[in-house]
LUMMAR-793083 format. One record per residue: residue in one letter; x, y, z of N, C-alpha, C, CB in turn. Coordinates in steps of 0.001 Angstrom, whole numbers, plus 500000, padded with zeros to 6 digits. Atoms other than C-alpha are relative to their C-alpha. Glycine has a CB too. Layout:
N
AXYZXYZXYZXYZ/...
end
This chain:
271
X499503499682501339915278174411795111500783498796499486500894501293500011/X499257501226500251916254171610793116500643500168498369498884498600500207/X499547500600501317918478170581789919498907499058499248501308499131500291/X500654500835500334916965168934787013500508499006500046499570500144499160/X499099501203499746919629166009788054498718499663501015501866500222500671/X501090499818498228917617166568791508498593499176499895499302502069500390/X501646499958499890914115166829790301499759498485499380499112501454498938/X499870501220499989914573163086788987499594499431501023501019499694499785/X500380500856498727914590161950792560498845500471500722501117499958501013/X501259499946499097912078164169793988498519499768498976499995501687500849/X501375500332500253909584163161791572499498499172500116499635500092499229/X501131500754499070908528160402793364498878498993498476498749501729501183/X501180500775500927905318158755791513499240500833498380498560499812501265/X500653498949500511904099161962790133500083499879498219500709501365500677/X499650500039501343903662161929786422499868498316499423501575500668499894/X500141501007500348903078157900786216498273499702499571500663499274501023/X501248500329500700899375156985784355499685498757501185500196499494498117/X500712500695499237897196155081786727499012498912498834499173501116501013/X500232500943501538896062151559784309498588501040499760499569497669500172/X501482499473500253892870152847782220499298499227499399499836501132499299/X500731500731500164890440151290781254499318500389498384499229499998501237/X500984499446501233889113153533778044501000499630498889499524501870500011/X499356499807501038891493152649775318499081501168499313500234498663499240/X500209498557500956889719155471773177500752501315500545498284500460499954/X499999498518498945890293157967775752501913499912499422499411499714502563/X498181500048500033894399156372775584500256500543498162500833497735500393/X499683499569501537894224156693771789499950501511499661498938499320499018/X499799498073499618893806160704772588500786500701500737499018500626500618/X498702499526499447896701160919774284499605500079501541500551501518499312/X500302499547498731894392160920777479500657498727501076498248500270500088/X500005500468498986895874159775780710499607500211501161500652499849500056/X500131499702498403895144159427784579500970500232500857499467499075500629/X498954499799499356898339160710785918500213500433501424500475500668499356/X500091499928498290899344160758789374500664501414500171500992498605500981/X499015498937499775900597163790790723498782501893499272501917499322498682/X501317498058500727897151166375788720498999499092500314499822500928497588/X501155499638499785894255167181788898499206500159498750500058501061500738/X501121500141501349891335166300786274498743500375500128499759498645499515/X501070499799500224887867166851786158499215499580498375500062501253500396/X500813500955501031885093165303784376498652500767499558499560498443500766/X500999498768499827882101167630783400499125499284499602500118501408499267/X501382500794501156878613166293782058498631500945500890499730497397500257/X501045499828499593875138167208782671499261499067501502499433499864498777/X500329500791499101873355165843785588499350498140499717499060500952500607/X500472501519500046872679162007785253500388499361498666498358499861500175/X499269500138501358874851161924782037500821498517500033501147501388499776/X499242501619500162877398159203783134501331500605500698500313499186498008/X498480499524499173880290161490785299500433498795501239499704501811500987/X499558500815498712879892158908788493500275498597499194498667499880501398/X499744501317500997879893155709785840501497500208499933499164500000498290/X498345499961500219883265156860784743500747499872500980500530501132499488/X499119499775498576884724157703787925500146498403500964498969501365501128/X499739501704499193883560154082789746500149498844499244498773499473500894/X499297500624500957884699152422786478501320500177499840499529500221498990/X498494500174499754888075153468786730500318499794501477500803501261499489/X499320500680499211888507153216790349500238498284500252499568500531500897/X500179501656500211887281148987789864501179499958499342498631499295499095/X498878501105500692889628148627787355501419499809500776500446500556498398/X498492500166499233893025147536788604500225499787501124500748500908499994/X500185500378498781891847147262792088501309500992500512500006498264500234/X499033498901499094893774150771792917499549500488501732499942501574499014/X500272499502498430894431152187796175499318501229499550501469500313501132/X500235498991500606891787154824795998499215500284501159499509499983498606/X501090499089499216889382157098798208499239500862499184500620500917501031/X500965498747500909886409158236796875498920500828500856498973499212498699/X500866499017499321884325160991798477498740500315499161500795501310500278/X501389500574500456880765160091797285498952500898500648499755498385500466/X501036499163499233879131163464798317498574500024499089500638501651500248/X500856499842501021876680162873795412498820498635500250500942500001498495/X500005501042499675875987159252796469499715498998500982500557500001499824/X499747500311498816874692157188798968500740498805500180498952499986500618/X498753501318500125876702153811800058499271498644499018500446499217502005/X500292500993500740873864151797798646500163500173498635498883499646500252/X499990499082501526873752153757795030501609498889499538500370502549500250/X498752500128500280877522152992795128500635498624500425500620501083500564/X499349501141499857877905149831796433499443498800499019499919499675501438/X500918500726501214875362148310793942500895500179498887498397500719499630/X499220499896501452877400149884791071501438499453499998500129501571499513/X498901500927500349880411148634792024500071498648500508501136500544500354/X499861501334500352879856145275792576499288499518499250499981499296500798/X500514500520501255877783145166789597501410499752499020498831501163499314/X499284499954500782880848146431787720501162498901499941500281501126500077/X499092501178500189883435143887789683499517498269499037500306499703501661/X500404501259500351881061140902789268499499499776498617499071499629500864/X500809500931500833879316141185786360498305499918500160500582498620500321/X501479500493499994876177140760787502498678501083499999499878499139501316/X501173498546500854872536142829786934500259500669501734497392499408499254/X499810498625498899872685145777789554498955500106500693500186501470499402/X501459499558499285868959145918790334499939498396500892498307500386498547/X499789500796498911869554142256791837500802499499500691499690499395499934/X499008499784498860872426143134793529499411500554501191501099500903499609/X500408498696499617870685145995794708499024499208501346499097501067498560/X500599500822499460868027143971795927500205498445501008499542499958499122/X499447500810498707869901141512797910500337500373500848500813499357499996/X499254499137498966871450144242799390498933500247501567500363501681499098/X501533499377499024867880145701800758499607498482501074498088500439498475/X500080500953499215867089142017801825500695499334500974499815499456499502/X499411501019499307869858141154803857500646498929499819499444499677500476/X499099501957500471871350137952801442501097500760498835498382498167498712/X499095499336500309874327140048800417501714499150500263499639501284500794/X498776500536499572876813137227802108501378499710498497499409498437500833/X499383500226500746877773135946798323501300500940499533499177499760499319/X499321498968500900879284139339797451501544499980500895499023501761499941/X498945499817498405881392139352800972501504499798498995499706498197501736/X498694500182500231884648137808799263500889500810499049500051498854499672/X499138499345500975885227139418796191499988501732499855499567499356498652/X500338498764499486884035142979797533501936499892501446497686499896500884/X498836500225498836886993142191800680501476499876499015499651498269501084/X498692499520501038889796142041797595500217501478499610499842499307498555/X500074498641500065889053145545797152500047501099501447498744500117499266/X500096499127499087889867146697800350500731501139500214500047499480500839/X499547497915500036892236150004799804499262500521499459501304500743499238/X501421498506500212888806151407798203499320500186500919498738499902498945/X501624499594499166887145153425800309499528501170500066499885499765501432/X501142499114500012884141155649800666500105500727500943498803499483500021/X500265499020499091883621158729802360498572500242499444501068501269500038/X501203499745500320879742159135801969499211501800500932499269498371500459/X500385498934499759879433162484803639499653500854498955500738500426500678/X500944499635500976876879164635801866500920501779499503498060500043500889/X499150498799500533879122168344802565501391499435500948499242501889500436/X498901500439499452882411166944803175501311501791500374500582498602498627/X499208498862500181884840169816804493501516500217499699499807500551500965/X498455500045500085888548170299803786500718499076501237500568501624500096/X499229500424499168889611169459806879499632498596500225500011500798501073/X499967501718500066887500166137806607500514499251498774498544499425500127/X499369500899500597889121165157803540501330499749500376499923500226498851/X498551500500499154892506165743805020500438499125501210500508500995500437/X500015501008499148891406163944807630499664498215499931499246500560500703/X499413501430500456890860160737805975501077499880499356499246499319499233/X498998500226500509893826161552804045501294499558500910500120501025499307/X499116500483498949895966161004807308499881498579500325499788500734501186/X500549501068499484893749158174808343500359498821498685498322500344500403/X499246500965500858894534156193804960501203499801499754499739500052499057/X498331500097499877898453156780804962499881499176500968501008501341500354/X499743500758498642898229155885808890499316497731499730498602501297501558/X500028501551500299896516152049807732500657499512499047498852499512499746/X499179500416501137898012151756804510501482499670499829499843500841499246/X498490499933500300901434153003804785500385500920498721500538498484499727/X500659499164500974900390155195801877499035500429499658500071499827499327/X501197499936500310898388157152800130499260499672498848499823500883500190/X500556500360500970895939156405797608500541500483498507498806500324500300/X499985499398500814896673156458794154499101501052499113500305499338499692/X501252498986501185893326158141792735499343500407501617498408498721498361/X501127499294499246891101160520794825498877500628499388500496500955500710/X501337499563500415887648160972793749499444501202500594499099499002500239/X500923499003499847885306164150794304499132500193499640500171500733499881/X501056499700500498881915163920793651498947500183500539499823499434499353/X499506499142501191881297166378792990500222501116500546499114500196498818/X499728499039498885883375169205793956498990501062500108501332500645499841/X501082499655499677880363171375794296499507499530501142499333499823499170/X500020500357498489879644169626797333500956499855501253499605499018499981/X499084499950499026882734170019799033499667501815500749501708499636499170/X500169498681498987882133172905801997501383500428500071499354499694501641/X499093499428499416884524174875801440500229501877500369500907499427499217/X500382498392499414883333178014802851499400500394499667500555500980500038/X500879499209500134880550180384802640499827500818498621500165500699501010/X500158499392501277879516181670799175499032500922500036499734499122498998/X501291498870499874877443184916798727499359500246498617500542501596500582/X500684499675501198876927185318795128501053499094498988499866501812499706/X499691501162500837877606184145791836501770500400499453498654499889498551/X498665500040499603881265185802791719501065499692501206500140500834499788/X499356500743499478882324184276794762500197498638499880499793500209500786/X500073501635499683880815180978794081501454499485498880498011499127499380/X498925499831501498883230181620790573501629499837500913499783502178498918/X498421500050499903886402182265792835500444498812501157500622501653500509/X499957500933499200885427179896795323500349498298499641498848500218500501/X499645501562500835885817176688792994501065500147499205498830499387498955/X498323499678500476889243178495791385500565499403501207500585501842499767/X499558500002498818890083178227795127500126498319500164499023500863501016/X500138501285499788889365174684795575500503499412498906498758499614500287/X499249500347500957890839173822792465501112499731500142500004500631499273/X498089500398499528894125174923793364500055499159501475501166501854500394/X500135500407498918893569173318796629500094498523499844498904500521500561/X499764501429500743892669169476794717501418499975499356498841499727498747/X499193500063500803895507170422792518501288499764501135499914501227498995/X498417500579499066898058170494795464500096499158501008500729501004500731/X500283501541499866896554167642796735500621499035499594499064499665499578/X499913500782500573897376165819794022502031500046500045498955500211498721/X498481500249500345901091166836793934500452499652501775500946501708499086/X498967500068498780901603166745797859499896498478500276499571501024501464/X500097501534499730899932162921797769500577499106498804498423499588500234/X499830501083500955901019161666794348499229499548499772500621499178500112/X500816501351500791897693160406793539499299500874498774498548499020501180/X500824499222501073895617161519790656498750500400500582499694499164498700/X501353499331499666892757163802791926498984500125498626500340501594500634/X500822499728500718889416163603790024499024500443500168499849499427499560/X501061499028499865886935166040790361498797499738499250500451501253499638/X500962500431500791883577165298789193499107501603499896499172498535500730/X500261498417499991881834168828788072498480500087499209501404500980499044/X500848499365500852878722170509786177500268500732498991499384500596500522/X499885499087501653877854172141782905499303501322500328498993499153498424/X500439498903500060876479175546782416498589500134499285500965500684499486/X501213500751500355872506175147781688499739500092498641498839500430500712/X499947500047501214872576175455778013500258498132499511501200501150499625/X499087501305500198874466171986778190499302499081500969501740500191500383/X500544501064498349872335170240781604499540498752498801497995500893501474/X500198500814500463870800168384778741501062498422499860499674500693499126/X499191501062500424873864166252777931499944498925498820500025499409500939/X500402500856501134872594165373774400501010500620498388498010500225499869/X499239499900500692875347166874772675501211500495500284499561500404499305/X498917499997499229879342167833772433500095500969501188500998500185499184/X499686498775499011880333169990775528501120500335499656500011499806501486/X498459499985499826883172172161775138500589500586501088500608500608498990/X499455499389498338885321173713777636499132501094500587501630500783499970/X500714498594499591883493177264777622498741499090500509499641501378498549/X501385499709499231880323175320778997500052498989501472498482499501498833/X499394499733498852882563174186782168499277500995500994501247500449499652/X501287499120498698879996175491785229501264500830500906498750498414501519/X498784499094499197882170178199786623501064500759499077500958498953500980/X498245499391501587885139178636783263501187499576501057500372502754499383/X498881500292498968887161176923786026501278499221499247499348498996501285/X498568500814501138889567175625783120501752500329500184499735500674498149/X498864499084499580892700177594784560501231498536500308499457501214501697/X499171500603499490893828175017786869500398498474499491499623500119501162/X499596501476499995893281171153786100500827500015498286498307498748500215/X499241500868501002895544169241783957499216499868498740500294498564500567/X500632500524501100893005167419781972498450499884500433500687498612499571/X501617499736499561889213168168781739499347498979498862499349501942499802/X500470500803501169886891165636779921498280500422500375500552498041500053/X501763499590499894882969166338778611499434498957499781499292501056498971/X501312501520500204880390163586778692498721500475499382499343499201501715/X501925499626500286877191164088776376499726498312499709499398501406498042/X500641501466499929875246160753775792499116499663498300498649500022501589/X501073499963501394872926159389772588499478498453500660500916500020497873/X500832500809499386870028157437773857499074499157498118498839501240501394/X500896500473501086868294154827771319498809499731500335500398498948499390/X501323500206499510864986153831771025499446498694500720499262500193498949/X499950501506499522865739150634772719500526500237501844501429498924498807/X499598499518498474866635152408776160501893499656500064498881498792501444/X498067500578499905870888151525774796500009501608500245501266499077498107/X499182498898499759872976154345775944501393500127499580499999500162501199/X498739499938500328876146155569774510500565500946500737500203500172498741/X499912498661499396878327157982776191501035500071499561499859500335501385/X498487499401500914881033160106774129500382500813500886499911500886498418/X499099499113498920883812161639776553500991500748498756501090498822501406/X499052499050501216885610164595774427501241500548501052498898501704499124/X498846499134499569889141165805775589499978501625499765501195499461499266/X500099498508500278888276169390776124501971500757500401498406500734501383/X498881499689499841891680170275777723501369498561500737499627501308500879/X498952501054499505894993168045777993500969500256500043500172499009499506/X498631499292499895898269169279779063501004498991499273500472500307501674/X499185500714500491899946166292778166499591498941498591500402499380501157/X500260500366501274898352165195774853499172500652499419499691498913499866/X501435499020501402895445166103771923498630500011500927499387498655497928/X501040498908499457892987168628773124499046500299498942500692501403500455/X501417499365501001889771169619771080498718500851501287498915498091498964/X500633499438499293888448172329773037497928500145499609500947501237499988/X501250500249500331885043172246771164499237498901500365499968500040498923/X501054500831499224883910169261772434499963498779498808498291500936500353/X500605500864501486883505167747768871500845498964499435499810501000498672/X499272501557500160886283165011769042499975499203501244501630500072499596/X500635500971498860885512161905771306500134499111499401498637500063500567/X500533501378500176885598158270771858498207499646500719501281499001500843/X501124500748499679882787156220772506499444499147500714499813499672499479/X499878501400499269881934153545775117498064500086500458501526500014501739/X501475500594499680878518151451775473499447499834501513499953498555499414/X499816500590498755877206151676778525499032499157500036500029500827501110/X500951500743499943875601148545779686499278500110501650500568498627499512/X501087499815499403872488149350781908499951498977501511498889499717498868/X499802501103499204872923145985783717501180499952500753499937498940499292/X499505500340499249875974145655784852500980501055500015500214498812499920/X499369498717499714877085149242785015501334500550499544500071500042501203/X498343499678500836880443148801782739499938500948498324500826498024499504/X499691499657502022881525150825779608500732499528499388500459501201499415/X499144500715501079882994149302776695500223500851498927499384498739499451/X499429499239501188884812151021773914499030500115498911501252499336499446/X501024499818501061882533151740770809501260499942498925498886501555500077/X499451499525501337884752153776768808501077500904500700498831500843498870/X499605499131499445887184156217769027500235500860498592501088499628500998/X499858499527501286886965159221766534501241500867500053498745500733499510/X498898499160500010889664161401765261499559501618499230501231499106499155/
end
């Protein structure tokens, strides 16, 4: 039981914005705060893992990402496309060949990121790298990835109202994650099939589950494809505890994604 004199000292990190990378997103009041729990929703192959290994690159945070969606090559291609710069498919392809030495140095600056590539990761194995990164570090990570909690095992589901209380469950479970480590937990999630498309806004109600209860701040990803194979992808602030919310889906910034070297860049940001 603490004073609010008190609760000064025990708040620790909690509540500090992890750098971001979207100015649009910041111009919506959206942050990555340490200490909650977010989630990112989109259709399948929309752009949820883009975002997620675009903010852990930036800033070169201490982070752990659990890449149950992902294999190491998928993910190691995209992010050293995103550090370097360079095209992804002949990253990719050096990788497969074996002449991967160039990448060695500036991949080794990034060494508090790391991967858990297990496909059903279980509670007790994320807590168990969560020990294992304090024990080398000396801390723990500021950001923790999940993608996508849907693949986290966390117990036996029988139907479609357990699977419903089973991802409330795990919710609060990321969520006190996030306050017992101080880092910002990000959950990577699904839409509800009306929305799998990802060709227009999402709002909260099409959240796979209505699991909107617990996290902090939930963001929707739909996309607009040209006839030139460019991709845009608009992230809408469906829910934000600590700034502007548009639960409809229908306010969003904008960021370009480029194909090549796997980064987004700001477009726009609407109001």
């Amino acid at each position: 039981m603490y004073s609010l004199a008190q609760s000064i000292t025990v708040k620790g990190a909690a509540g500090e914005p992890l750098p971001n990378p979207f100015r649009g997103l910041s111009k919506h009041e959206v942050e990555f705060r340490r200490g909650e729990l977010s989630l990112v929703v989109a259709g399948p192959g929309t752009g949820k893992s883009l975002l997620a290994v675009n903010l852990a690159m930036y800033g070169n945070l201490p982070c752990l990402y659990f890449s149950a969606d992902s294999g190491a090559a998928t993910q190691l291609s995209r992010a050293t496309a995103i550090i370097t710069g360079d095209d992804v498919k002949e990253i990719k392809k050096k990788l497969v060949d074996g002449d991967f030495e160039e990448y060695t140095p500036v991949l080794g600056k990034r060494w508090w990121v790391r991967f858990n590539y297990e496909a059903r990761p279980t509670l007790s194995d994320m807590e168990l790298d969560l020990d294992c990164y304090f024990e080398i570090f000396g801390c723990h990570p500021h950001l923790i990835v999940v993608d996508n909690v849907t693949n986290v095992d966390a117990g036996a589901v029988g139907d479609a109202e357990s699977f419903t209380f089973s991802l409330e469950g795990l919710c609060e479970y990321l969520s006190e994650m996030a306050r017992v480590t101080r880092a910002h937990v990000l959950g990577l999630h699904h839409v509800v099939g009306e929305h799998s498309d990802g060709l227009k806004p999402i709002p909260l109600s099409g959240v796979k589950g209505k699991i909107g209860r617990v996290p902090a701040l939930i963001l929707t990803i739909f996309k607009e494809i040209d006839g030139m194979d460019g991709r845009v992808l608009h992230i809408s602030p469906v829910k934000n505890r600590e700034g502007f919310e548009d639960s409809s889906g229908e306010t969003y910034s904008s960021y370009d994604f480029n194909r090549t070297n796997m980064r987004l860049t700001d477009v726009m940001a609407t109001f």
